[in-house]
PALO-281869 format. One record per residue (C-alpha): residue number from 1; residue in one letter; x, y, z. Coordinates in steps of 0.1 Angstrom, whole numbers, plus 2048, in hexadecimal, padded with zeros to 3 digits. Layout:
# PALO-281869
PT, pos, code, c1, c2, c3
PT, NUM, A, X, Y, Z
...
# end
This chain:
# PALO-281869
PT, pos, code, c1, c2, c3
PT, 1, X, 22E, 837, B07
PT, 2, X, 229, 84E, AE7
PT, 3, X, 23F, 84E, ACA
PT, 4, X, 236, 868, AB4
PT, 5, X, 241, 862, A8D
PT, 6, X, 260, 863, A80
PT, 7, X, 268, 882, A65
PT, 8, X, 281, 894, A52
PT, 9, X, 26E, 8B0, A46
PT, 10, X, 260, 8C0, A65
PT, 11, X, 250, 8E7, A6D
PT, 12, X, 269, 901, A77
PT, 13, X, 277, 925, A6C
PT, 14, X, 297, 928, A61
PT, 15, X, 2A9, 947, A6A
PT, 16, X, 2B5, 954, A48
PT, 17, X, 2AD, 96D, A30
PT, 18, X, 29A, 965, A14
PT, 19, X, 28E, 970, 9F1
PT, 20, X, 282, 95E, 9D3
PT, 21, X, 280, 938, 9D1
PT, 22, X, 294, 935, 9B5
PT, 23, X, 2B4, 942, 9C3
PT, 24, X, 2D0, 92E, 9CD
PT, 25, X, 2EE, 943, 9D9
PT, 26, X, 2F1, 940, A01
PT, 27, X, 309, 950, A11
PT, 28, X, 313, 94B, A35
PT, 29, X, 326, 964, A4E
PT, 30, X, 33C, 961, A6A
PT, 31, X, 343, 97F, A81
PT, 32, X, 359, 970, A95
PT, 33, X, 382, 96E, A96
PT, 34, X, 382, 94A, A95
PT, 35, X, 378, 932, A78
PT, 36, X, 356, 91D, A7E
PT, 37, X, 356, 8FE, A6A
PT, 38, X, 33D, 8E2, A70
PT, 39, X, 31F, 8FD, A7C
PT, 40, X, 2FC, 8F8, A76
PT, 41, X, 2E7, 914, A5F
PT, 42, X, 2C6, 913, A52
PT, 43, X, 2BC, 925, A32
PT, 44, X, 29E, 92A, A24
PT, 45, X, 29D, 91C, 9FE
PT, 46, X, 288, 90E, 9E4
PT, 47, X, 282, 8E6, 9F6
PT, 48, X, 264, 8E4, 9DC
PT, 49, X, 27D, 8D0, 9C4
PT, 50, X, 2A1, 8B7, 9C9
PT, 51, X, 2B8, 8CF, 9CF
PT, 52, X, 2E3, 8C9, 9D2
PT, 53, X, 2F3, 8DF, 9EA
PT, 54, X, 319, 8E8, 9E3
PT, 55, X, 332, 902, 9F3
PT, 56, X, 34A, 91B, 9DE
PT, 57, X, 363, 8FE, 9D7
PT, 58, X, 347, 8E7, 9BF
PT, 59, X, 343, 8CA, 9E0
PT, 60, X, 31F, 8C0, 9E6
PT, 61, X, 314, 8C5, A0A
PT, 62, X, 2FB, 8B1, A1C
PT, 63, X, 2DC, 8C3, A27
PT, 64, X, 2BD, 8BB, A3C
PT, 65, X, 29B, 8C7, A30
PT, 66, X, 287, 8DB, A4C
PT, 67, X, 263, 8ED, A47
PT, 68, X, 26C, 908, A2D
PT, 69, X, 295, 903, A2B
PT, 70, X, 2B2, 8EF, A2C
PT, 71, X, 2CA, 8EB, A4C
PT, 72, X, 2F3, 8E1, A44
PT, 73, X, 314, 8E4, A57
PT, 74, X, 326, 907, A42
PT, 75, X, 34B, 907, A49
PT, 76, X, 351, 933, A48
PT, 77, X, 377, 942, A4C
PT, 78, X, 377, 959, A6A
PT, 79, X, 368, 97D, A61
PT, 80, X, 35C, 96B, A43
PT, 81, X, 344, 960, A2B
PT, 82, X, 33E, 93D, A21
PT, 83, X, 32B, 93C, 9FB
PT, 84, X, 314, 919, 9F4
PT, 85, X, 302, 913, 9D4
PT, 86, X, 2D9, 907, 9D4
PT, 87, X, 2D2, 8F9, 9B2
PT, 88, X, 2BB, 8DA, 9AA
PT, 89, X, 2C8, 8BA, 9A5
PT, 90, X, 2C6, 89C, 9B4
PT, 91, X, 2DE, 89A, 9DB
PT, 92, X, 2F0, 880, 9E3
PT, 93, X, 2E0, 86B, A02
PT, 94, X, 2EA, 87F, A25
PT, 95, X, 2F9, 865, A3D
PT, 96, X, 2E8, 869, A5F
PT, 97, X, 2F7, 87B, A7A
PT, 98, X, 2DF, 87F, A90
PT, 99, X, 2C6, 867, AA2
PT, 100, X, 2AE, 85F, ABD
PT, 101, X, 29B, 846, AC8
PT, 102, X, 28A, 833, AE3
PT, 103, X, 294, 813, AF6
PT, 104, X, 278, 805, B06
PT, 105, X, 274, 7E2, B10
PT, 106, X, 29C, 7E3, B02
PT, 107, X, 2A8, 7F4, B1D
PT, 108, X, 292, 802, B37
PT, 109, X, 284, 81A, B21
PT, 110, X, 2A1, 82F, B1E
PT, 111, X, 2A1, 84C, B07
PT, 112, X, 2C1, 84D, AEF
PT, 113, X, 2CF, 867, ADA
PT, 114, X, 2EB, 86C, AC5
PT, 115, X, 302, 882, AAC
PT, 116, X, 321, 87A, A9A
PT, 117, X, 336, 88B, AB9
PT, 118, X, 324, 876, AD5
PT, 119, X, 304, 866, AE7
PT, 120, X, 2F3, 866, B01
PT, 121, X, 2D1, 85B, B0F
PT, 122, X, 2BB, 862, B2F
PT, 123, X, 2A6, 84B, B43
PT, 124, X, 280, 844, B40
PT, 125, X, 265, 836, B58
PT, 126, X, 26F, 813, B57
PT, 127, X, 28F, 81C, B6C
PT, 128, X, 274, 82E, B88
PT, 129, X, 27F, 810, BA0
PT, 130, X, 2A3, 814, B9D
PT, 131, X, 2A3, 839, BA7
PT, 132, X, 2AF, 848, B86
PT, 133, X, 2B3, 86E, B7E
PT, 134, X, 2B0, 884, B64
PT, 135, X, 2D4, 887, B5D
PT, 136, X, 2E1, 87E, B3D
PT, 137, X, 2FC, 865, B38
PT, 138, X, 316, 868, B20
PT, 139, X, 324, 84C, B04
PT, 140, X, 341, 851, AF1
PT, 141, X, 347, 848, AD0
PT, 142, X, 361, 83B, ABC
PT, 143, X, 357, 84C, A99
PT, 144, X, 33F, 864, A8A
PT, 145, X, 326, 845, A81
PT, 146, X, 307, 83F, A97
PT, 147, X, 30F, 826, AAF
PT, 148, X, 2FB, 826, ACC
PT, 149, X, 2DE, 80E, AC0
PT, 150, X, 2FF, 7F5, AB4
PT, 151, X, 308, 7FB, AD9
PT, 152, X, 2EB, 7EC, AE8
PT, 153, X, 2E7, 7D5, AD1
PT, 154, X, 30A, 7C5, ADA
PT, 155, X, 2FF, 7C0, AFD
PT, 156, X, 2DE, 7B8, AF1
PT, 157, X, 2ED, 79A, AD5
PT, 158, X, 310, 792, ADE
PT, 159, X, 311, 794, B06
PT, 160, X, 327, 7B3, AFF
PT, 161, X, 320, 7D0, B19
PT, 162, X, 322, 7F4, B0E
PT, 163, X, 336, 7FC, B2C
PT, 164, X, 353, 7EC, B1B
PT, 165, X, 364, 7FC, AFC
PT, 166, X, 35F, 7DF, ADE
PT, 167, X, 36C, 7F7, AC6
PT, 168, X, 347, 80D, AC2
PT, 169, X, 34D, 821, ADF
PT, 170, X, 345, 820, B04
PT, 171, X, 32E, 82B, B23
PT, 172, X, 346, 837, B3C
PT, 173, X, 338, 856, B4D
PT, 174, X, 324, 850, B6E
PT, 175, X, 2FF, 861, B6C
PT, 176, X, 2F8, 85A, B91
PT, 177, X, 2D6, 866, BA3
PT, 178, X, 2E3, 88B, B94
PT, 179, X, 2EA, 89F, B77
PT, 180, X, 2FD, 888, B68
PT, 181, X, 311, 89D, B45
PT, 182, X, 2FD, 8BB, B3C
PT, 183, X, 2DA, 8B3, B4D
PT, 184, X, 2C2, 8CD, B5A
PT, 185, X, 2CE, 8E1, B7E
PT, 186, X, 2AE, 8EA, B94
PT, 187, X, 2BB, 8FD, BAE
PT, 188, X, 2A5, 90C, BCE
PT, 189, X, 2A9, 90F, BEF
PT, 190, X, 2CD, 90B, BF2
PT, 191, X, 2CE, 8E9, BE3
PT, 192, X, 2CA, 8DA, BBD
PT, 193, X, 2AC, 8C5, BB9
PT, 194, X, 2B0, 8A6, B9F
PT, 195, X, 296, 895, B8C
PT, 196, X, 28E, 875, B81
PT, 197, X, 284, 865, B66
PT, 198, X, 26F, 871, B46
PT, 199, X, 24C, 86A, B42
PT, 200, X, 248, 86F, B1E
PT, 201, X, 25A, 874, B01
PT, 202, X, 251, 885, ADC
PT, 203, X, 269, 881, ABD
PT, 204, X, 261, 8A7, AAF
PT, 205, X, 27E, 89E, A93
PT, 206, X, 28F, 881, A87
PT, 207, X, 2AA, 88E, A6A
PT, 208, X, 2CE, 887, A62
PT, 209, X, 2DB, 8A7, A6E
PT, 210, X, 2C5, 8B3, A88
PT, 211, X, 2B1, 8A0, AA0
PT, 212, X, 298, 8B2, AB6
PT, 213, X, 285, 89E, AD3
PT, 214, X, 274, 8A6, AF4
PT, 215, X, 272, 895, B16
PT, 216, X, 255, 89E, B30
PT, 217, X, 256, 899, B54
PT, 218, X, 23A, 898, B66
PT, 219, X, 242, 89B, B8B
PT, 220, X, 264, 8B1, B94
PT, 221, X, 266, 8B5, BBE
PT, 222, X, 276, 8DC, BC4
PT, 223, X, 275, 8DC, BE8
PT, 224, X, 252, 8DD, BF0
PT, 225, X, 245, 8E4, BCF
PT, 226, X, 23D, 8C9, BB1
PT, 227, X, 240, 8D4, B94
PT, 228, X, 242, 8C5, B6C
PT, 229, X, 25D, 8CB, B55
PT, 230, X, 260, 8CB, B2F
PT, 231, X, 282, 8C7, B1C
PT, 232, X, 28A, 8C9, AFB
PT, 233, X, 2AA, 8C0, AEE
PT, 234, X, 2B8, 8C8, AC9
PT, 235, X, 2D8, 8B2, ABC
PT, 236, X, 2E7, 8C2, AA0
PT, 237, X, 302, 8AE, A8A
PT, 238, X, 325, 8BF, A92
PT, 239, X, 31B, 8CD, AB2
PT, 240, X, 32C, 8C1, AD4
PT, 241, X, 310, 8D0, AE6
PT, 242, X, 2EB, 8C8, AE5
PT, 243, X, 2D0, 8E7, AE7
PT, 244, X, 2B8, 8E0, B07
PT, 245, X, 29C, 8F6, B07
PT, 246, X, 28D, 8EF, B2E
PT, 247, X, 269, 8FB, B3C
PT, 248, X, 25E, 8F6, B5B
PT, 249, X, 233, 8F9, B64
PT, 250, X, 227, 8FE, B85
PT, 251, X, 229, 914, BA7
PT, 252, X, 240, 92E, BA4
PT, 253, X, 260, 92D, BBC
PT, 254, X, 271, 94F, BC6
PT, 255, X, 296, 93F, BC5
PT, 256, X, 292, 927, BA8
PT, 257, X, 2B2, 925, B93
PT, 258, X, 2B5, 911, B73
PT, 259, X, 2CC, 904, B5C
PT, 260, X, 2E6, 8EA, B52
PT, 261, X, 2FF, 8D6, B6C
PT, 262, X, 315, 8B9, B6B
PT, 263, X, 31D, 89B, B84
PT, 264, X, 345, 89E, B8E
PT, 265, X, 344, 878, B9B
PT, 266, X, 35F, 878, BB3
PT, 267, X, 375, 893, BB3
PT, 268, X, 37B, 8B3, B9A
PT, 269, X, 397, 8A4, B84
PT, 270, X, 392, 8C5, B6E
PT, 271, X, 378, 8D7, B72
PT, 272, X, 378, 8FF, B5E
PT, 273, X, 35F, 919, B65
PT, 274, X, 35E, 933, B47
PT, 275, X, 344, 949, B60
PT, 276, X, 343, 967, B4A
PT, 277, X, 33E, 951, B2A
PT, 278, X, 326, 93C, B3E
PT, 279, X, 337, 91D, B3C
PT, 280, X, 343, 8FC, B4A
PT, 281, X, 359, 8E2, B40
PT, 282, X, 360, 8C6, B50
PT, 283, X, 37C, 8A7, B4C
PT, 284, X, 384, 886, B59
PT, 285, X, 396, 865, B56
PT, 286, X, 37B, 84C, B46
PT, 287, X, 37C, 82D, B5C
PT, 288, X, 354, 81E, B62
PT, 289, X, 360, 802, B51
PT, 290, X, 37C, 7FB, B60
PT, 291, X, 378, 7D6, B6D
PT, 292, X, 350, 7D6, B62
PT, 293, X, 342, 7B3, B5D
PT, 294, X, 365, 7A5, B5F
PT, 295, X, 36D, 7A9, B3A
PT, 296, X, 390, 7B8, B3D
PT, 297, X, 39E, 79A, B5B
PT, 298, X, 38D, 77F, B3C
PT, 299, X, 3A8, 78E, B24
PT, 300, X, 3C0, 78A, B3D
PT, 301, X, 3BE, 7B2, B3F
PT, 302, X, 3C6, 7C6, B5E
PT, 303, X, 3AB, 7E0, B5A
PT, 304, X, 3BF, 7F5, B70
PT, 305, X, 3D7, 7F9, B53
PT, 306, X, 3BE, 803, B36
PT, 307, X, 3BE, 826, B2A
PT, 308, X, 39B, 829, B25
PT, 309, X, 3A0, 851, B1A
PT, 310, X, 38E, 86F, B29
PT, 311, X, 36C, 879, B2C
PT, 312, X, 35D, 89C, B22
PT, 313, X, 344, 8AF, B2E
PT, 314, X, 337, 8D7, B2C
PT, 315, X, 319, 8EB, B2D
PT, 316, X, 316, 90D, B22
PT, 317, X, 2F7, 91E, B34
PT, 318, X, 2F6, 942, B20
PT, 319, X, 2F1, 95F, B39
PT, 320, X, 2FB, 946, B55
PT, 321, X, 2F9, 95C, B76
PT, 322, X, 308, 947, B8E
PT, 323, X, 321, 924, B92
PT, 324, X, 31F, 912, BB0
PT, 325, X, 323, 8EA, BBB
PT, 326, X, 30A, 8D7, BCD
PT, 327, X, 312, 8AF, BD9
PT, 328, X, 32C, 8AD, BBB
PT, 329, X, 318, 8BA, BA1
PT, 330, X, 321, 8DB, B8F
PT, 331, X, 308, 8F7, B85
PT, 332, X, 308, 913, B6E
PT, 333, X, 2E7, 928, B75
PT, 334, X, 2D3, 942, B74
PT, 335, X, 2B0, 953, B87
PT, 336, X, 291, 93F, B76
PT, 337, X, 26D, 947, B74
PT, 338, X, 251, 928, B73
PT, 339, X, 244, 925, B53
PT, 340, X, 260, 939, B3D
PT, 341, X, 277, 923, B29
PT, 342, X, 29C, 920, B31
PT, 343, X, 2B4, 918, B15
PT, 344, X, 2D7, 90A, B1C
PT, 345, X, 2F1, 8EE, B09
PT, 346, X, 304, 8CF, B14
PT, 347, X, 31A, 8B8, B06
PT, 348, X, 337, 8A3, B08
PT, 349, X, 353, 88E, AFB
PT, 350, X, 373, 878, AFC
PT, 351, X, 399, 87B, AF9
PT, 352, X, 396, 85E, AE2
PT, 353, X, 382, 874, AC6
PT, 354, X, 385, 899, ABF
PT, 355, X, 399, 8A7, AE0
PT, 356, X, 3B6, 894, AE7
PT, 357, X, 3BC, 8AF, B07
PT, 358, X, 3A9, 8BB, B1F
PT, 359, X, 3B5, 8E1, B15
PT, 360, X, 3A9, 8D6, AF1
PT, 361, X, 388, 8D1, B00
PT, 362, X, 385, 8EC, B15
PT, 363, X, 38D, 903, AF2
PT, 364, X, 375, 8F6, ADF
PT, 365, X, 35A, 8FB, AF9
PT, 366, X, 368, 91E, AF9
PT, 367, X, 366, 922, AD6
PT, 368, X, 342, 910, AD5
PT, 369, X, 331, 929, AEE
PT, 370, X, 342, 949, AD7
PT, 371, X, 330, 935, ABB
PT, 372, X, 30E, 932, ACD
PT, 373, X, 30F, 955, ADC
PT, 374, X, 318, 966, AB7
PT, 375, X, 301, 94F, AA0
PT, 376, X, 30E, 94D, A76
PT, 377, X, 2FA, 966, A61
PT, 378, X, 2E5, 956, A41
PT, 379, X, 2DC, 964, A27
PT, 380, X, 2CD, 955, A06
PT, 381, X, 2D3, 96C, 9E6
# end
C-alpha cells in the first residue's frame, strides 16, 4: 500500500484575480440573496513571506497555504462584499479541520476522513473477504475537533466501540453491500452496479482546511463489462458536503449513468428529491447502536429508550438528469461517457450538531447547492 507524503503547501490554481505581490486588499463577492458565511475562497497573494490574514472588523482569519495562494472560510452579506486585509506578520497557528488518513493493520485498512462538520471513511482490500462496497459510511461528531482517530483509538485502548456514543461521537448509519451516504451510483442496464473495495489510495493534500485524497479501484463489474475507477474526494473545512471528482476507464457502455446515491436501510423515513436543483436529502432515526455489544443492558439502560438523534444524508449531483431507486438505494444521475470525469458532492450530519430538524437540514442542503452552483467572486486589489 502507498502512502504518498504528507504536505501543506501543495500545486494548484486558485481562481482569483491577481496583480502585484505586494498588495493586500481582497475582496470577496456574493451574488446571491442569502448570506454565505463559513465558505471556502482561494486568492492568489504574496506566500513568499508570513503573512496575517484579517477581515474588515481587525479579527485574524486562519488560512491554508496552496501553490501560489492562500484558501480561508470569507463570511460575505447577501449581494455583498466581504473586505480582508494581507499584510506580513507572523499568523497565529491554524487549528486543523481537516484530515485523512489510512488504517491499515488498525482496522482493515480502512480509509478515514474528516472535517469539523463530520467523518467518514471507506473500505480497503483487507475487508475483500467480508464482501464490502464502495459506499461510504458516515460518523457523527460531537464538536468541530477531529475525532475520528480518538474514535478508534477508544475501541482500540479502552474496549470502547465506536458504535456507541462515549461522548466523541458515533457510527450509526448502516453502509451495507451499497452506496452507503453519498457513494458513487453506476447505473446500466436497468440496475445499479456497486463496487467494492479500493485498491489504492494517494494523500494529494494534507492541510488544516482542505484535504484532498484519491481512491483507485481496480476491477468495477458493469454488467458484462470490467472496468477501473478513480475518485477523488476534496474536504473542505466548513463544508457539509465533500467534492468527488469520479472517472471511470474502460469499454464504453451506451446506457451508463453516473453519479452519487445513498442507502435508505429500511424504509424512507424522509426522503426529499430537489430534481430541478439536482438534489437529495435524506433522514432517519439513528439507532445501529442500539443494543450493540450489550453496553446500554450493562448500565442498566433499555437501549430501546435512548434518543440516539438523527442521521443526515444528501448529495447534490449538478445537472442531475434523472432520480430513480434501485434495492433501497437512491440515485441522482445523469448520461456518462467512459473516460470523462463526473463531478458530484455528498455529505451528512446529525440532529445532535448543526440541524436540530430535519427541515433545517433539508435548507441548508438547499442553500449549499445555490452556493455550489453560484461560486463567491475573488478578487485581490
Amino acid at each position: 500500500m502507498k502512502n504518498t507524503a504528507l504536505y501543506y503547501i501543495a500545486a494548484g490554481v486558485c481562481l482569483a484575480a491577481c496583480s502585484a505581490p505586494n498588495q493586500s486588499s481582497i475582496e470577496v463577492s456574493n451574488s446571491l440573496d442569502a448570506v454565505r458565511n463559513g465558505e471556502m475562497v482561494c486568492a492568489k497573494v504574496d506566500t513568499s513571506k508570513p503573512h496575517i490574514l484579517k477581515d474588515a472588523q481587525g479579527n485574524e482569519v486562519a488560512y491554508q497555504v496552496k501553490g501560489d495562494g492562500i484558501l480561508f472560510l470569507a463570511d460575505v452579506p447577501a449581494q455583498g462584499t466581504a473586505t480582508y486585509s494581507w499584510t506580513e506578520g507572523t499568523p497565529a497557528e491554524v487549528k486543523p479541520l481537516t484530515t485523512a488518513f489510512f488504517l491499515g493493520d488498525r482496522r482493515k485498512d480502512d480509509f478515514c476522513w474528516e472535517n469539523d462538520k463530520a467523518a467518514y471513511r471507506m473500505y480497503g482490500p483487507a475487508l475483500l473477504k467480508e464482501n464490502p462496497s464502495s459506499g461510504v459510511d458516515l460518523w457523527l461528531k460531537h464538536s468541530s475537533d477531529l475525532t475520528a482517530d480518538a474514535m478508534y483509538t477508544q475501541e482500540e485502548k479502552e474496549g470502547k466501540p465506536y458504535h456507541v456514543d462515549f461522548g466523541l461521537g458515533i457510527d450509526s448509519y448502516k453502509v451495507g453491500h451499497a452506496a452507503g451516504c453519498g457513494g458513487v451510483a453506476i447505473v446500466s442496464d436497468g440496475k445499479i452496479w456497486p463496487g467494492g473495495p479500493y485498491a489504492r489510495y494517494e494523500i494529494l493534500q494534507q492541510g488544516p482546511l482542505q484535504t484532498i485524497f484519491k481512491l483507485a479501484y481496480d476491477s468495477v463489474q458493469v454488467g458484462e463489462n470490467v472496468l477501473s475507477e478513480e475518485i477523488t474526494i476534496t474536504v473542505n473545512a466548513g463544508a457539509n458536503m465533500n467534492k468527488a471528482e469520479v472517472v471511470l476507464k474502460g469499454a464504453d457502455i451506451a446506457d451508463l449513468q453516473l453519479g452519487g446515491a445513498i442507502f435508505l436501510h429500511d424504509s424512507i423515513q424522509n426522503l426529499n428529491i430537489a430534481a430541478e436543483r439536482g438534489y437529495i436529502t435524506y433522514c432517519e432515526t439513528a439507532n445501529s447502536d442500539k443494543g450493540i455489544y450489550g453496553i446500554h443492558q450493562q448500565q442498566g439502560i433499555d437501549p430501546a429508550t435512548v434518543d440516539f438523534g438523527r442521521n443526515y444524508c444528501a448529495v447534490f449531483v449538478p445537472g442531475a438528469e434523472d432520480f430513480a431507486q434501485y434495492d433501497n438505494t437512491e440515485v441522482a444521475v445523469r448520461k456518462y461517457k467512459v473516460g470523462d470525469t463526473l463531478t458530484y458532492y455528498f455529505g451528512g450530519a446529525w440532529s445532535k450538531r448543526d440541524y436540530a430538524t430535519d427541515q433545517e437540514w433539508d435548507a441548508a442542503i438547499g442553500l449549499d447547492a445555490k452556493r455550489l452552483s453560484s461560486p463567491l467572486t475573488v478578487t485581490v486589489k
